[in-house]
Structures are given as C-alpha cells and as structure tokens.
C-alpha positions in Angstrom: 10.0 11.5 -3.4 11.6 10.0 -5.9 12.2 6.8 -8.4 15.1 4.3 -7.8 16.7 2.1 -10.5 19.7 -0.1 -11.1 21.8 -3.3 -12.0 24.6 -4.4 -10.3 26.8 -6.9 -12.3 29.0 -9.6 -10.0 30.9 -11.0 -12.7 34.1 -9.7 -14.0 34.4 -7.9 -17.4 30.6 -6.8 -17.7 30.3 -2.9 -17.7 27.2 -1.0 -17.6 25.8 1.5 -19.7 24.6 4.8 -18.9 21.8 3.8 -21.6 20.8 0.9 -20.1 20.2 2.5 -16.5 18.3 5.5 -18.1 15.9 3.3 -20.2 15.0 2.1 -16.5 14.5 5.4 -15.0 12.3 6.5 -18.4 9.6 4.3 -17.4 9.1 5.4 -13.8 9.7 9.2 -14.8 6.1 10.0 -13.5 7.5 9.1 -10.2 10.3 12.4 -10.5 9.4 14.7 -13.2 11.6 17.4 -12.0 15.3 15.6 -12.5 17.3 12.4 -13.4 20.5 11.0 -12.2 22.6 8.2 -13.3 25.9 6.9 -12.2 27.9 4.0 -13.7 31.4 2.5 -12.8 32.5 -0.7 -14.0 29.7 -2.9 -13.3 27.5 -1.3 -11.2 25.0 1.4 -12.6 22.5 3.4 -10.4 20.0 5.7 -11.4 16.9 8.0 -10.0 13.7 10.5 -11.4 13.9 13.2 -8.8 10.5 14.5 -7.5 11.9 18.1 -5.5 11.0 18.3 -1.8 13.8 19.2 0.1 16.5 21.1 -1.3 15.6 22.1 -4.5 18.5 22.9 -5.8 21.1 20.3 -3.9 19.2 17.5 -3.8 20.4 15.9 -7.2 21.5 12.6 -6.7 23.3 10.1 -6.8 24.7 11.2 -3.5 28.1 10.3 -2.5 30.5 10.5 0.5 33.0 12.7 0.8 36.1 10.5 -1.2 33.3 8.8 -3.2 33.6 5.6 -2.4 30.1 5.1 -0.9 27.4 6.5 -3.2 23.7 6.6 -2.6 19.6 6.8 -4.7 17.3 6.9 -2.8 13.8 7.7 -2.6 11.2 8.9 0.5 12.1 11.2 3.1 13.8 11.3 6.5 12.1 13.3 8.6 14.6 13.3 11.5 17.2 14.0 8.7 18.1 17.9 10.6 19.1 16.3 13.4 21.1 13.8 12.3 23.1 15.8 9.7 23.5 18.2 12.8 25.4 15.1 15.1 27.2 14.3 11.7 28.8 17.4 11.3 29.4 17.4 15.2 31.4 14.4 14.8 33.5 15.5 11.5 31.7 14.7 8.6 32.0 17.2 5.5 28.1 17.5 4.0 28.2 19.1 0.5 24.1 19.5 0.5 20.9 19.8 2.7 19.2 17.2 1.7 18.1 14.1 3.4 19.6 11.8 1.1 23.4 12.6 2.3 23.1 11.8 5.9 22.5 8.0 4.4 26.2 7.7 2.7 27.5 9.1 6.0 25.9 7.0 8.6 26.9 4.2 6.6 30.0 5.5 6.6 30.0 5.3 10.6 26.9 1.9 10.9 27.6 0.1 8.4 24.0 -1.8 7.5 22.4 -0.3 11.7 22.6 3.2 9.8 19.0 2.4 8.9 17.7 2.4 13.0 18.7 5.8 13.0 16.5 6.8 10.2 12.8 8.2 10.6 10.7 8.2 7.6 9.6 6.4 4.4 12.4 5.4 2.1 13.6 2.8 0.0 17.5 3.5 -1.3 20.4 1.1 -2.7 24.1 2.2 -1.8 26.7 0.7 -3.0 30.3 0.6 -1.2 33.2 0.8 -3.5 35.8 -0.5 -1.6 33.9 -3.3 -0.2 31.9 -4.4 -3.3 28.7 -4.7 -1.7 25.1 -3.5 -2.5 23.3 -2.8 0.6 19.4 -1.9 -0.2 16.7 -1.1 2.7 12.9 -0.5 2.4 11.1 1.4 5.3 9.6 -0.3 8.3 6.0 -1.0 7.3 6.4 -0.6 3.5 5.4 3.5 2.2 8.3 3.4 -0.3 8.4 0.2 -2.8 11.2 -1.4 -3.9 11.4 -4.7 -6.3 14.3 -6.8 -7.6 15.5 -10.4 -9.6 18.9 -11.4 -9.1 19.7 -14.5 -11.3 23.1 -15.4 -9.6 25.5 -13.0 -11.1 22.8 -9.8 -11.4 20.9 -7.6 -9.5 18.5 -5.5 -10.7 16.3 -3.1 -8.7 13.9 -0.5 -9.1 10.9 1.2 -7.4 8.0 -0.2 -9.7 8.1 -3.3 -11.9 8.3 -1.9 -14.9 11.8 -0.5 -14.5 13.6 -3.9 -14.3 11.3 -5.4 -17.3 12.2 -2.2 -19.3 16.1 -3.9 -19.9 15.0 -7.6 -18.9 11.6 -8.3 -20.7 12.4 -12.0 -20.6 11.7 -11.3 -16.7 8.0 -10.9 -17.8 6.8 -14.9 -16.6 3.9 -14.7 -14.3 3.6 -16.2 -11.2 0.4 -18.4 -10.9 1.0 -18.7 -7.1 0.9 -14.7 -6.4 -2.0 -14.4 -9.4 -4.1 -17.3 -7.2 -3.4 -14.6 -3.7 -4.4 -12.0 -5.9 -7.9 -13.5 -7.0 -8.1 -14.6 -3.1 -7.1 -11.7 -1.6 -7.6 -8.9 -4.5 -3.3 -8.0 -4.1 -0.5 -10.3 -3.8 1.4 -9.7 -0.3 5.0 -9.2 -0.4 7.8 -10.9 -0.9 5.8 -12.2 -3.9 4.7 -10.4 -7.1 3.1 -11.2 -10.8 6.7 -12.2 -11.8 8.3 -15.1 -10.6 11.3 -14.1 -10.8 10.9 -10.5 -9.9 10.0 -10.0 -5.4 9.1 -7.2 -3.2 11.9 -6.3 -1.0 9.2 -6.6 2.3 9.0 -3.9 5.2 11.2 -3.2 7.8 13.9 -5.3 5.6 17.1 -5.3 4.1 19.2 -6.9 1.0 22.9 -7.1 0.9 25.1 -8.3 -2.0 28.8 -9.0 -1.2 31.1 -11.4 -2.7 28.7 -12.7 -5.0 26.0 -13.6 -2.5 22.8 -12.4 -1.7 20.8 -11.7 1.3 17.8 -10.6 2.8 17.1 -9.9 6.7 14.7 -8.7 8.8 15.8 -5.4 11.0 12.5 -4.4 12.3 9.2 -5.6 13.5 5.9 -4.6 15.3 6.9 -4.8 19.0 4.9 -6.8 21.0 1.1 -6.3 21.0 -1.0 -5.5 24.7 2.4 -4.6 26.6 1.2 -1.2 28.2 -2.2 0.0 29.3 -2.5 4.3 30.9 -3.5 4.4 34.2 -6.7 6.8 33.3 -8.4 7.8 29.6 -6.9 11.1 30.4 -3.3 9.7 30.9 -3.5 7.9 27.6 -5.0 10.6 25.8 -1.9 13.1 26.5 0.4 10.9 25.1 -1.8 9.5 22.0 -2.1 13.6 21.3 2.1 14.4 22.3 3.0 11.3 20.0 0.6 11.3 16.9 1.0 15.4 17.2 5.1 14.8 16.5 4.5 12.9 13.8 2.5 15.2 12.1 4.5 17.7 12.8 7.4 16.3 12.0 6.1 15.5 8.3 5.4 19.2 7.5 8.8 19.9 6.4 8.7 20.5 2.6 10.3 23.5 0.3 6.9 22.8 -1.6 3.7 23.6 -1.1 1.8 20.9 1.2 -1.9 20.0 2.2 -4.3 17.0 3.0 -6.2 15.0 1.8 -9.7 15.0 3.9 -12.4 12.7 4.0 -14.3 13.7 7.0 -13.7 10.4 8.9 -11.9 10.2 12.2 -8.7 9.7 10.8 -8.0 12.7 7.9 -9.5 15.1 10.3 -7.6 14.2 13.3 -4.2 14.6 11.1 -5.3 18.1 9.8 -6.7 19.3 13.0 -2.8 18.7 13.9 -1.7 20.3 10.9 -3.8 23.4 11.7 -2.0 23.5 15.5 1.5 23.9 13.8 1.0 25.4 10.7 1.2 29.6 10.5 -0.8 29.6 7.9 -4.4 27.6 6.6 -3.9 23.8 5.5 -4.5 23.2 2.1 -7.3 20.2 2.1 -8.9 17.9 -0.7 -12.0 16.0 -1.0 -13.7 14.3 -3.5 -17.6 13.1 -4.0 -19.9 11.9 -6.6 -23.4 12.9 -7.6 -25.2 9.5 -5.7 -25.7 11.4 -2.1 -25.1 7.8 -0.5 -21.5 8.0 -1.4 -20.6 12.0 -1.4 -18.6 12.8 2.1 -17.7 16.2 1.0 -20.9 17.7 3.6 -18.6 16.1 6.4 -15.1 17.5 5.3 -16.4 20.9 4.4 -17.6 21.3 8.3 -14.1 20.0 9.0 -12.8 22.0 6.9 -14.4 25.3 8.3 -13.8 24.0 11.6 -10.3 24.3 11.0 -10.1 27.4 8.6 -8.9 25.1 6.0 -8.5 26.4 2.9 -10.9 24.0 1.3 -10.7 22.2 -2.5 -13.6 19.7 -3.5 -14.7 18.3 -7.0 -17.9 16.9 -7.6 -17.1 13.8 -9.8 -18.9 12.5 -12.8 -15.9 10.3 -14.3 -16.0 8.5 -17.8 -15.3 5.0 -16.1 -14.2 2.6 -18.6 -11.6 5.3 -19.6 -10.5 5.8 -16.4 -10.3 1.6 -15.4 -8.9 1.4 -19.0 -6.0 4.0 -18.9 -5.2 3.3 -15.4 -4.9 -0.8 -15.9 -2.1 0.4 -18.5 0.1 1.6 -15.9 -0.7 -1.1 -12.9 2.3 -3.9 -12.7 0.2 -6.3 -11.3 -3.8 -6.7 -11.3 -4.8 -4.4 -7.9 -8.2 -5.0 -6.9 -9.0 -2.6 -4.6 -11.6 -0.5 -6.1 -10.7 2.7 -3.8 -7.7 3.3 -6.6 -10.2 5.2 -8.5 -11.7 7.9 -6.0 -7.5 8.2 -4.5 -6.1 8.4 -8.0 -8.8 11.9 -8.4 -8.3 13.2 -5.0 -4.7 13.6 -6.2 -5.0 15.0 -9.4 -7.2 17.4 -7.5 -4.3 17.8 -4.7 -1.7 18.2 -7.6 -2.8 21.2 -9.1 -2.6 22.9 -5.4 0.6 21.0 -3.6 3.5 18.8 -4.5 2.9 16.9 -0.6 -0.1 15.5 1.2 -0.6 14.2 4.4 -3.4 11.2 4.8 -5.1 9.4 7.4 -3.8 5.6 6.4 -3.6 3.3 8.9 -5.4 4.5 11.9 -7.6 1.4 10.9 -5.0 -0.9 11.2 -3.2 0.0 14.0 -6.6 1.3 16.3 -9.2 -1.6 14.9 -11.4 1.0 12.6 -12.5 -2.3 10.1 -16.0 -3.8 11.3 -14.6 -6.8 10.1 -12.6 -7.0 13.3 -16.1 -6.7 15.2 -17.3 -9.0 13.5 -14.6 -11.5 14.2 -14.8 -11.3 17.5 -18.3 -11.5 18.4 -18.4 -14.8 15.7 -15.7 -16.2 18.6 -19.0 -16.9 20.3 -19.3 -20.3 18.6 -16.6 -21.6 20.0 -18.2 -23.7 22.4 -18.9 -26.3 19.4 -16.3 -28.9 19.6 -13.5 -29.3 17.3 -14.4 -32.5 16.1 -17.8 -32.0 15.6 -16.5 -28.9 13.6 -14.5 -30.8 11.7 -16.9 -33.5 10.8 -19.6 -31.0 9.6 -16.6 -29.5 7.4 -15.3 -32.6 6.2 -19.0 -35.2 5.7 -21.6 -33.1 6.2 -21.4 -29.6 4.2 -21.1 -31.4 0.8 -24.5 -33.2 1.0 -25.7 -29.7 1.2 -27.4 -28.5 -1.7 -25.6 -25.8 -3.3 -27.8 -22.4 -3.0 -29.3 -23.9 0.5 -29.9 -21.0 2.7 -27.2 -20.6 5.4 -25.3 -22.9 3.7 -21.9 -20.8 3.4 -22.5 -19.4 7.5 -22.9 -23.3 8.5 -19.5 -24.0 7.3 -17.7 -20.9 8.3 -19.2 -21.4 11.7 -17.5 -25.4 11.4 -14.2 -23.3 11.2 -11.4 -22.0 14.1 -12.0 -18.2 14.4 -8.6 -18.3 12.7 -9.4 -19.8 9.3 -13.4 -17.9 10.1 -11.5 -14.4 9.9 -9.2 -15.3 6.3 -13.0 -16.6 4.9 -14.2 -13.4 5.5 -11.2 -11.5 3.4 -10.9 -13.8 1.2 -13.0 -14.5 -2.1 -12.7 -18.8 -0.7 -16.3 -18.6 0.1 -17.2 -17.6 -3.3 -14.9 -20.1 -5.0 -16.1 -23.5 -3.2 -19.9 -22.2 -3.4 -20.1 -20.4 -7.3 -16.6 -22.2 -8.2 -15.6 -18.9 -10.5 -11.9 -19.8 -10.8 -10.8 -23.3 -12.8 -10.0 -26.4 -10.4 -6.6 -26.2 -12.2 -5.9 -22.6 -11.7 -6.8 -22.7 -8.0 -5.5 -25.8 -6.8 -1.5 -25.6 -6.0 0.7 -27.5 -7.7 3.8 -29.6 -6.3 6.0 -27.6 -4.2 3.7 -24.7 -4.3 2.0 -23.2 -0.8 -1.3 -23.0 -0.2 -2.1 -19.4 -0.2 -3.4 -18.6 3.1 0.0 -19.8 4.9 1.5 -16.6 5.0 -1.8 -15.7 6.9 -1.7 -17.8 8.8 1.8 -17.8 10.0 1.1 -14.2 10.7 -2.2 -15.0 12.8 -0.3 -17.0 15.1 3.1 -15.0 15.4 3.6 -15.4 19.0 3.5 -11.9 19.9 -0.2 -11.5 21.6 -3.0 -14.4 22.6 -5.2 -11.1 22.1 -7.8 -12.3 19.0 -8.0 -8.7 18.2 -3.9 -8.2 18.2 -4.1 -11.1 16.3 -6.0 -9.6 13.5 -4.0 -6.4 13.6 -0.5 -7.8 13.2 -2.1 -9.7 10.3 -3.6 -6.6 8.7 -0.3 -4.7 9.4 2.2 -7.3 7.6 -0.5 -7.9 4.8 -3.1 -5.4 3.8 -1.8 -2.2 4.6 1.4 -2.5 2.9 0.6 -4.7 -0.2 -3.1 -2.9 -0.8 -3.5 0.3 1.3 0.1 2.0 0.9 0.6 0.2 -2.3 -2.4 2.0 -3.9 -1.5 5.8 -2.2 1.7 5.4 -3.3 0.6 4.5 -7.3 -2.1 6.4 -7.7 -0.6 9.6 -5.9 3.1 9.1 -8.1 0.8 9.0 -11.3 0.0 12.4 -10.4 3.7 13.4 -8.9 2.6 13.9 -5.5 3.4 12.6 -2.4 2.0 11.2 0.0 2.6 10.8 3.7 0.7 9.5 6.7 1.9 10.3 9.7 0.3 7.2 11.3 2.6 4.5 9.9 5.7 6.9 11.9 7.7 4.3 13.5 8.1 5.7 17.1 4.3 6.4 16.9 3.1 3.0 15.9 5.4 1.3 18.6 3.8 3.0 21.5 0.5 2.7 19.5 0.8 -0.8 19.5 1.2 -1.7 23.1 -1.6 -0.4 23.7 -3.9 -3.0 25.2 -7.3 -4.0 23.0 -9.8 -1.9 25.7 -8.6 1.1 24.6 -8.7 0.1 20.4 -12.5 -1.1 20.9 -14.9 -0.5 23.9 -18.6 -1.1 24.2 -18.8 -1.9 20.9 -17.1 1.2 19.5 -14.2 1.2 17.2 -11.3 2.9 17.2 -12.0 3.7 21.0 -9.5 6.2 22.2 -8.3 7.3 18.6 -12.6 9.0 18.6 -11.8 10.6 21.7 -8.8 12.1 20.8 -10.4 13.6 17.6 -13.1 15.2 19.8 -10.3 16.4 22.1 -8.4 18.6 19.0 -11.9 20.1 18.2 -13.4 17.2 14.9 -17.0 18.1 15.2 -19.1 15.0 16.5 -21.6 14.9 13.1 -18.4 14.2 10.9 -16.8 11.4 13.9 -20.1 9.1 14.7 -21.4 8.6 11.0 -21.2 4.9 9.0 -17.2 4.8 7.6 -16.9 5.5 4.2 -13.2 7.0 3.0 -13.1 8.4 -0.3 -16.1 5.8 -1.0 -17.3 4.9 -4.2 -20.7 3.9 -6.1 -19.3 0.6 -7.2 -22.5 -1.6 -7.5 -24.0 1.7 -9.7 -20.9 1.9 -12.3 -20.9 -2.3 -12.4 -24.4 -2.1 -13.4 -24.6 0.7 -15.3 -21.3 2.6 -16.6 -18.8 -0.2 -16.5 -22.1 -3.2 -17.4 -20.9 -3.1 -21.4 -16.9 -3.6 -20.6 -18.0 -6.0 -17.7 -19.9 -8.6 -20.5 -17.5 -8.3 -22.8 -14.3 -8.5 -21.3 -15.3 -10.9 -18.9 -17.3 -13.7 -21.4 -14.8 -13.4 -24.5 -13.1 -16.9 -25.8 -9.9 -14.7 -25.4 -10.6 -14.8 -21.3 -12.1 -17.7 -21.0 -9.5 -19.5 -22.6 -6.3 -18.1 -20.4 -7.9 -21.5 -18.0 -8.0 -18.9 -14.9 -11.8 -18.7 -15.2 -14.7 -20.9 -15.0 -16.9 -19.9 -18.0 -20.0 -21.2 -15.6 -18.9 -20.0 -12.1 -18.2 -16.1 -13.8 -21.8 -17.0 -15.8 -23.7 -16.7 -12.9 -21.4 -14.1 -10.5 -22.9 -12.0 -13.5 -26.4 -13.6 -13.8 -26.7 -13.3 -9.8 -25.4 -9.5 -10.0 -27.3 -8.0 -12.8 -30.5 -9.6 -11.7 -30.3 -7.8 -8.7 -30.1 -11.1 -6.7 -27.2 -10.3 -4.7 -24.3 -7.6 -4.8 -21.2 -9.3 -6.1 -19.7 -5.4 -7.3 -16.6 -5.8 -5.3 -16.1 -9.3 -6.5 -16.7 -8.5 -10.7 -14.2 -5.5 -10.0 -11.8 -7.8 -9.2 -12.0 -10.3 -11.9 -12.5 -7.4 -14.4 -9.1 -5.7 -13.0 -6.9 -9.0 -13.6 -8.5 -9.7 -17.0 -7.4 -5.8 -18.1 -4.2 -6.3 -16.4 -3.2 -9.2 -18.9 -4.8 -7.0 -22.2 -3.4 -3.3 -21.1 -0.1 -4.4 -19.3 0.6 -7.7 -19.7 0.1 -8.3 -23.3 1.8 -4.7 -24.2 5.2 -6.3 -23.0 8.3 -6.4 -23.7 7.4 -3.2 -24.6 7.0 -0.4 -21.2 3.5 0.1 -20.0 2.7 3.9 -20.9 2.6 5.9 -18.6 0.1 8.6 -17.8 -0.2 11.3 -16.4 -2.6 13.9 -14.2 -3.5 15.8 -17.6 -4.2 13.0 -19.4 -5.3 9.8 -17.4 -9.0 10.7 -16.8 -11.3 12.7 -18.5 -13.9 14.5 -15.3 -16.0 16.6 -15.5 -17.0 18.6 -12.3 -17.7 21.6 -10.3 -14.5 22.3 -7.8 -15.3 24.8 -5.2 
C-alpha cells in the first residue's frame, strides 16, 4: 500500500524537479510512512510514500525494467503477483526484486496497456514508457485504490488523494458546484467527478493514456452480465460460493506484516474470518469497536465470533470527544464525505494499527448479495405499478403542489406518482427533503446551462442493458456508484490515516464475476436478504445469534451525538452569516431541519451530518488552501478514552 504522485510535462524544454514531485508525495506521507521514491527525467517526474507489505527490503520503488526504459509507482497489491513473476521468468524476463510492483513494468513490456487483465488485486499505478513517450495509468476494477488527475493540454498531473496535485497547483483549487450539488443529493460525489472542476477520478476498471500530446481514457472492464447462471441445487451453489470467496480470502493473506480483521459480527466480517481461521496456522488477529448506548454496541456479537473461531480478540469500548474527532478529521477529507460510518471505521483502525499493518473486511457483500433493506423496500413499492403512467404523471405534475406542505402522506403520494426507477434514487437521495423543507437555495440546486441534472449518471446506470431484473438493476447501480465513491472511498481514507490497509476479499474480480450471475432467488428469498451468502456463513460454523439480528456494521449513535455532543457545533456552524452567506443554504429550510430535529419531531441526524460535514469541509480544508490540509495521524487524530480488552 502505498501513495502515487506525479506530473508529466508534453511540451518541449520544461524539466521537472525532484522538489516539486516530493512536495506532492509530503502531503499523502500518511499513506507510506515507511519510504519515499522519486524519479525525474526531462519532463516527466514520478514519485511514491511506500507503506511495506511485500518485500520489505526490495520493494522501493520506482520500479523499472530491465534497460530502464519502462519505469513504474504504483500502489495496492497483486495478489496473483507469484504466479505471474513465475511465467515471467519462464519466458526470459530478468526480475531484480520480489515485489509485486515489478511484474507490472514486465508485462507491459510483453501487453502493452492488456497487461492490466492479467492482474489480480487493488492497485492504481502510472508507468511511463521511455521510448514511446507515453503515460499509461490504470485504476483497479471496482475502485479499492484511488487515483485523481488535471491535465490542462500540455500537463498531467496525478496522485492518489487530491491534495497531492493541489500541493504544486493550488490554482487547481475551483470547486465544482455540479459534484457539490451530487454531494448534498447523495452525501459523496461519484466518480469521474470531484470538488475540483478541473481535478477527476480516474473511475474503476479504467485506464488513461497520454501519447503524443493526447489524452485518453477507456473502459477495460465491467460487471458481466447480471442473472446469467443459476446451481442446479442450494448445495451445488453453496460449494462454489465457499471454493470461490474461500480463494479470495486466501489469496489476500499474503503479507511480510502482521495481518488481522476487522469484525463486526454481521454476516459478512464473520464469514471472511471464519475463512481466515481455515487457512491461517495460527489465531486471526480481529477488531471491534462499540460505544456505551447498548442499542449501538455489536462487540457481544463479535466476541461469540470471535471465540467461535479462537480469534485472538481486540475491542475498545468508545467514549470519543466528537467535535474533536469531526473537527480534525474534516482537516484531512478532500471533499465533504457524508457518510457518518467514517467515524466508528477511522477507530476500528487505529485500534487495528497498533496490532497489524493489514486487515481484511467484509465490504461489499451488500452490494453484490442485496444486504441493503432499501433494495426490499424497492421491490415490494413495485406493487404500485398498476397506477397508470399518466395518471402518475398528472398527480406529479397538477396535483402534488396544491398539497399543503406538512400534509400527512404528502411526500409517499408523490413518490408513489413516480416509475420505481426515479421511486428508488428518492429514497437515496436527500430530493425528498429538498422539494418538501427546501434546505438548499433554488440557485444552488437548480443546474445551470450546459450542466447535467444530477441523477443522470443514476439513471444511465439503472437502465444499462445488462438485466430487466429490478433487483440487478439496483445492484449494478450501487456497484458503479456507492460502493466505490462512499464505501471503499471511506476504508481506504480512514484506514491510510492510520497507515493500514485494508482489503476485502469480496470486491476480488474472479469472485464478483461468478457472484454476479447469480440469478436474484438466490440474493433474496422469502423475504430474506443476502439469501445464500446466510447460508454459507452457517455452513463455515458463524453462530446463528450473531447472523439473524437487525444489520448494524460498525454502527453509530448519530441522533445522540447530533443532539447532545455535536448540538453546540451543529447551531453554530450551521446558522452563522459566514454559512448562510456561501448561497448553498436556505437560512429557513436548514431553520427548521434543526427546529424539526431538536424538538424531537422527527430524526433528521443523518441529514444535519451531512450539511454539517460540507460546511467544515469549506472552513478546515477548503479555506486552509493553497496551503496542504494537515495531516493527521493515529496518535494524534482523536482523543478516546476506553477500556480495550
């Protein structure tokens, strides 16, 4: 695990500094405390913070070929990486290390840009070939390992968080009111876009190329078709779910560090570490968290997991400072994240830290097995789709605005007036809450010429032509939107801060392909979620009490800190001229989101959060440039206080 960095210059007569490139890879050093590379030649300039996993003491990088014309950063790991440098060395190739950075430079050697279908893993790396002038930079298949750039013609510059590029190119630092409008909608802006406008995400399973001047970026891999295979028996399909997700574990065990899990208790975590235990000689390392509110503490569940498993267990009771936490971590977030799970993941890994430099999670079982009740719920609204279009359309259109705002089922009429489509993005979406409580400005909100509306992307994925499944339907969109830009977004920050990483077996490639086809009856059955992925946990020994319990993972007491802990910051930061006045906000709309809240009239926690994280993004990130973010770090980030057992 590492940090990636560089700048590419196209036109002639414009050299790099080594300076330059290691003032980028200073303000992602939390991402590889352990080492730093940098490489420059005429105008190209590459650099890397090295976090050691494999190959302690070879792994330095950049890595080159064998006459140096083809050299290499890269960050993730390739899991498949013995195998290949074995067939590389079959076929000639000289290897000078044993790390799985080399066998990149090589198979591009032999590839060209295919090199990256023969790699297994997470990883985002740029590689530059001399001979041919040309940049070629990848990012993993469904998005683990980030990767952002700006190219403004004649150069590219790259680098695994945000703040490396704005470190040399502050004037880079003009927000993007189009991805700040998905981020109030959606709580994270979905790739390609981010705050910047002219900084984007490299997406998943994509690549970029720069050659002759020109720049490119292609698709090389996609989610295969949904529904294509269904077992002949439970038992059939149950084999292979256990062979496949049992390779992938396995497969991300290799480490020249210590490694453990984190654990929950859920179906998920304590699937992966009762695979683990099975090929591991000795007992997993695992880490919980919980909090001193008994509705959200799941450490009773992962403890019997735990013990089930002779695990050797780690837990930590939290009573956090809040505001210090939301405070010192909005310093180092790049964009406003509004996922309040960022908190309880950011302490399971300081916890993990102390014990391993690796963890394995349970991410994305919920995405690719339908774990989300909003998918349930989805599905059974589908029922109203006996009312005709146009008499939807007309209730949308005439009726709903005659109304009276606060009318009792008001909000369910409409969404029911809607496709199941458009009924699904309501329900992820903060829309609802904008056209009833109006918290966001008309101005802000409404897109100006040329700009999208925001839930295109959505929708384009909804209707990608790969399934007429509904349920497939949802799960390709989750998979292209939420799960990379929130869910592996937020492991992937919050663990770095901490210098660990993270891996979830679940997002494997091979795994998810097979996991995929898998027709809906065996993703949701009777009314259970996560079908077959249940069964399979019972089959590898997860005790029942910890599978058939209300999902929480790594929950939180959100509405308690909003209206207690975090109420002072909330009313403050939230009702000063100074955010008022940025026009985002509607002074009334965010008036009575509060009024409703603190009252006790309804529970808008998740929503405040939100809001609260995009205002602190402008004051501890925003406003703090062209100067870098600081960065913290595990010892220094939160104060907790805590019994660990």
């Amino acid at each position: 695990m590492c940090g990636i960095a560089g700048i590419v210059n196209t036109a002639a007569g414009q050299p790099i500094e080594a300076a330059t490139i290691h003032r980028m890879c200073q303000a992602i050093v939390h991402r590889g405390p352990d080492d730093e590379g940098i490489f420059v030649k005429d105008g190209t300039g590459f650099g890397m913070r090295r976090l050691s996993i494999i190959d302690l003491a070879g792994g330095h990088q950049p890595v080159f070929n064998e006459d140096r014309s083809v050299w290499v950063v890269f960050n993730g790991e390739i899991y498949n990486f013995p195998q290949l440098r074995s067939e590389l060395l079959s076929r000639g190739h000289r290897l000078a290390t044993h790390s799985d950075t080399e066998v990149i430079v090589h198979l591009y050697e032999e590839l060209g840009r295919d090199c990256v279908h023969q790699l297994r893993g997470m990883f985002a790396f740029a590689l530059y070939d001399e001979r041919r002038r040309k940049v070629l930079i990848a990012r993993d298949r469904l998005g683990e390992k980030p990767l952002h750039y700006a190219f403004d013609g004649t150069r590219l510059l790259f680098g695994s968080e945000i703040k490396a590029i704005l470190a040399v190119a502050p004037e880079l630092a003009q927000t993007d009111r189009q991805a700040l409008r998905q981020y109030i909608l959606f709580g994270y802006i979905p790739d390609p876009a981010t705050s910047f406008l002219d900084i984007k995400k490299l997406p998943p399973g994509h690549l970029l190329e720069l050659e002759d001047g020109k720049l490119s970026v292609s698709q090389y891999w996609d989610l295969p078709e949904y529904g294509t295979h269904s077992p002949a028996s439970e038992e059939e399909c149950l084999q292979e779910l256990e062979r496949r997700l049992a390779e992938a574990v396995k497969m991300r065990l290799i480490a020249d560090v210590p490694l453990g899990a984190f654990l929950s208790g859920g179906a998920d975590s304590s699937t992966i570490v009762a695979l683990m235990a099975r090929s591991s000689s000795r007992p997993v390392k695992t880490f919980s968290i919980g909090f001193r509110q008994k509705d959200f503490d799941e450490t009773p569940y992962a403890r019997l997991v735990a013990q089930k498993f002779g695990a050797e267990h780690h837990e930590l009771i939290l009573e956090p400072d809040v505001v210090s936490s939301v405070e010192t971590l909005t310093h180092s977030l790049e964009e406003p994240f509004g996922d309040p799970s960022s908190l309880p993941t950011y302490y399971v890994s300081c916890l993990a830290r102390q014990h391993v430099t690796v963890a394995l999670s349970g991410d994305a079982g919920d995405e690719v097995f339908a774990g989300y009740d909003r998918y349930r719920v989805s599905l059974r609204d589908r029922s109203f789709r006996w009312i005709p279009a146009w008499m939807r359309r007309i209730y949308r259109e005439r009726i709903h605005q005659l109304v009276p705002q606060g009318a009792p089922g008001r909000s369910l009429s409409y969404s029911i007036a809607l496709p199941w489509q458009d009924r699904y993005l309501e329900d992820i979406s903060l829309r609802p809450l904008q056209r009833e409580m109006a918290i966001c400005s008309d101005d802000f909100m409404m897109p100006a010429p040329g700009e999208s509306d925001p839930f295109d992307l959505f929708r384009d994925y909804i209707g990608n032509g790969r399934t007429r499944d509904p349920l497939s339907c949802l799960l390709y969109l989750d998979s292209k939107t939420y799960l990379p830009a929130d869910i592996l977004t937020k492991v992937d920050r919050m663990s770095m801060l901490t210098s660990l990483e993270a891996r979830a077996p679940m997002v494997d490639h091979v795994f998810l392909e097979w996991a995929t086809g898998l027709t809906s009856e065996w993703k949701t059955r009777g009314g259970e979620q996560k079908y077959i992925l249940r069964k399979l946990a019972e089959r590898v020994g997860v005790p029942r009490e910890a599978l058939y319990r209300p999902k929480q993972g790594f929950a939180l007491p959100l509405v308690h800190w909003t209206r207690h802990e975090l109420k002072d910051l909330i009313l403050t930061v939230l009702l000063e001229p100074r955010s008022l006045q940025r026009g985002y906000l509607n002074p009334r709309g965010v008036r009575q989101l509060l009024d409703e809240h603190f009252r006790r009239r309804r529970n808008h926690a998740g929503r405040i959060w939100r809001l609260l994280m995009f205002e602190l993004w402008h004051r501890n990130y925003l406003e703090k440039l062209p100067a870098v973010a600081p960065v913290a770090g595990p010892e220094d980030v939160v104060p907790l206080s805590g019994g660990g057992a």
